[in-house]
One Martini backbone bead per residue (centre of mass of N, CA, C, O) as a GRO file, in nm:
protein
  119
    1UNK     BB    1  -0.152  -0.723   0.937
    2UNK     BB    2  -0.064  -0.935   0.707
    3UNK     BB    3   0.041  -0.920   0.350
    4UNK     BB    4  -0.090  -1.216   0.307
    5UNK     BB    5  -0.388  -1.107   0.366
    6UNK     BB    6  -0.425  -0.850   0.199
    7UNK     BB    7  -0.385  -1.055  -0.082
    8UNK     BB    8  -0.628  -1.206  -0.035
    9UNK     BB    9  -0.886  -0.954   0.014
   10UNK     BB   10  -0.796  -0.819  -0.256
   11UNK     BB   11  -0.701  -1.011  -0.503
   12UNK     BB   12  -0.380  -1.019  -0.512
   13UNK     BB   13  -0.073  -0.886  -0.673
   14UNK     BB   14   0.265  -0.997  -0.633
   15UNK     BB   15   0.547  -0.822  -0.738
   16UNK     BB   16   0.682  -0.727  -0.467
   17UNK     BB   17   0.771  -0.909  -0.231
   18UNK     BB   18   0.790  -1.255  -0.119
   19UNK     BB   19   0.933  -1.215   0.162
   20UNK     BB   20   0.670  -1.031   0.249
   21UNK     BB   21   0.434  -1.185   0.381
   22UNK     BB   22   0.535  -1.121   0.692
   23UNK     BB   23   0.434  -0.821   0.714
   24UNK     BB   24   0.308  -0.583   0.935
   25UNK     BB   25   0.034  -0.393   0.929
   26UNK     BB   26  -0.145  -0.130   1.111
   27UNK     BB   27  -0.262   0.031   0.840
   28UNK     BB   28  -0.479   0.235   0.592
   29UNK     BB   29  -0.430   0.409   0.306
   30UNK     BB   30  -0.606   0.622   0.078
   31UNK     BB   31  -0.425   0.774  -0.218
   32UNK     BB   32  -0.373   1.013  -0.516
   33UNK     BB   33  -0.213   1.175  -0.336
   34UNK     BB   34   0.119   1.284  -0.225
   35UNK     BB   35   0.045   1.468   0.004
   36UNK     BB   36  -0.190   1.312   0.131
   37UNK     BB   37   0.044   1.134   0.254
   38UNK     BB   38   0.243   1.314   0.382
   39UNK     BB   39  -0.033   1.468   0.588
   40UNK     BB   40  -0.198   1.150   0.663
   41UNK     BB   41   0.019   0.942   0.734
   42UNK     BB   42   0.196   0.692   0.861
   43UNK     BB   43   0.376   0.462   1.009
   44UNK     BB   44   0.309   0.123   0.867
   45UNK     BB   45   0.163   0.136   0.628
   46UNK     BB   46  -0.097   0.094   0.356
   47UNK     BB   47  -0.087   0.205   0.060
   48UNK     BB   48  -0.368   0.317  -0.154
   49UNK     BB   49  -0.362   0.360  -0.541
   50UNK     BB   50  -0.351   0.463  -0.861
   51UNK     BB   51  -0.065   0.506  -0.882
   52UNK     BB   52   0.271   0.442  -1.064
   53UNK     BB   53   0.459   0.653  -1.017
   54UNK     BB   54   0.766   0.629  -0.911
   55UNK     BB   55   0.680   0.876  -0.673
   56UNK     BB   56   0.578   0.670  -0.484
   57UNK     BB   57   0.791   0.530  -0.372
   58UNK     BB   58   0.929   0.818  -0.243
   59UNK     BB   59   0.720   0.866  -0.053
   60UNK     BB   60   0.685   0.568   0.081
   61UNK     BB   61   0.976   0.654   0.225
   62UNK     BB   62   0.937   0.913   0.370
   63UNK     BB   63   0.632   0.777   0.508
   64UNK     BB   64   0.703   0.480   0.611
   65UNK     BB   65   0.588   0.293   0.428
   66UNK     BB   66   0.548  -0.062   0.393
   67UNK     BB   67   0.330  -0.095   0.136
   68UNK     BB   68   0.206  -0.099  -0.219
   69UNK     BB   69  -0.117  -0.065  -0.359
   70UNK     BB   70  -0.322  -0.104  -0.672
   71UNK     BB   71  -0.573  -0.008  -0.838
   72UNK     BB   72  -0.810  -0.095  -1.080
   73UNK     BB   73  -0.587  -0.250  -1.219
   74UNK     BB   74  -0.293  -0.137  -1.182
   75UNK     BB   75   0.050  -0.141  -1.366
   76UNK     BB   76   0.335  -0.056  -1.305
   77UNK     BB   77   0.616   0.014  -1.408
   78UNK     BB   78   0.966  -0.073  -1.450
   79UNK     BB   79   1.036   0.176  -1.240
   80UNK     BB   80   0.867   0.105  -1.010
   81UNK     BB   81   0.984  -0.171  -0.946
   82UNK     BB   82   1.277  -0.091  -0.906
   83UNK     BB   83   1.232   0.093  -0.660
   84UNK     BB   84   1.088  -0.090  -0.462
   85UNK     BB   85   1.332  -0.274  -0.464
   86UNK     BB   86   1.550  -0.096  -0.374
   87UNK     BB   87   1.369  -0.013  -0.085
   88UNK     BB   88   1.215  -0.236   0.017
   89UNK     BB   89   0.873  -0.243  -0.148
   90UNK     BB   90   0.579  -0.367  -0.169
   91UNK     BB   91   0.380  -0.490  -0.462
   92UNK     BB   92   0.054  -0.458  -0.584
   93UNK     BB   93  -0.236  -0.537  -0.753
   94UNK     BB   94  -0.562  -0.489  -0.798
   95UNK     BB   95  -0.920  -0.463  -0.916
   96UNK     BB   96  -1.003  -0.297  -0.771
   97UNK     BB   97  -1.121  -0.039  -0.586
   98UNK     BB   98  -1.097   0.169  -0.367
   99UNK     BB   99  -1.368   0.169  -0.183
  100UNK     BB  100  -1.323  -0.182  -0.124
  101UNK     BB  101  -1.060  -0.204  -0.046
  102UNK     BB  102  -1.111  -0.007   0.198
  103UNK     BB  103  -1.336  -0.203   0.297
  104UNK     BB  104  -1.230  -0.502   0.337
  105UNK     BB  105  -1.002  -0.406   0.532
  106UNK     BB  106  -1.241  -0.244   0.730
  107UNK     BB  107  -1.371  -0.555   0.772
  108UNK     BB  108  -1.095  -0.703   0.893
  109UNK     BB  109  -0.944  -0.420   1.116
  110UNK     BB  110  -0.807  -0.206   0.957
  111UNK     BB  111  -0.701   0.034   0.979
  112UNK     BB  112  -0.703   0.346   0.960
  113UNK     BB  113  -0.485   0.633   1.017
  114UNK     BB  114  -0.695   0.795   1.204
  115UNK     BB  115  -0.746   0.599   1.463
  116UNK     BB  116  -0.400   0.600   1.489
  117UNK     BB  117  -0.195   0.663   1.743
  118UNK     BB  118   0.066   0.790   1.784
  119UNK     BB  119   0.381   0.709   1.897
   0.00000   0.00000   0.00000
């Protein structure tokens, strides 16, 4: 799904990377612990969280997220947009909750994490 559809069924703001809004993500992980993204995404997914602290950019580039959603209308400090902005890490914005956010895109084909076969 590109980020751009994303950014529709979330009812988002882009705050960074309006660049990349045809950036193809292939799955979802929704957490807000920084290990269990660590521990359960895969490459190439998009991270719902409602952190906002600098160490998810951080986090999302270890584990090869390709962009970043905050659930709950979560605004991220001028330190996270700036680490994003660094490593070309879209973010967004959502005032959804996160099991809505997450259902959302699950109702629109977006696979989970653990559905899809590691590479």
């Amino acid at each position: 799904m590109k980020l751009g559809q994303v950014k529709e069924i979330l009812e988002a703001e882009l705050l960074v990377g309006q660049e990349n809004l045809d950036l193809e993500v292939e799955m979802v992980c929704g957490a807000d612990l920084m290990s269990d993204v660590l521990a359960f995404t895969k490459p190439d997914s998009l991270l719902l969280t409602g952190l906002t602290h600098p160490q998810v950019i951080n986090t999302a580039e270890i584990a090869e997220i390709k962009a970043v959603c905050f659930v709950r209308g979560k605004r991220p400090p001028a330190e996270t947009i700036e680490r994003a902005k660094e490593e070309g890490i879209p973010l967004l914005c959502t005032p959804l909750l996160m099991y809505e956010s997450c259902g959302r895109l699950y109702s629109h084909d977006l696979p989970g994490c653990s559905q899809v076969e590691e590479k």
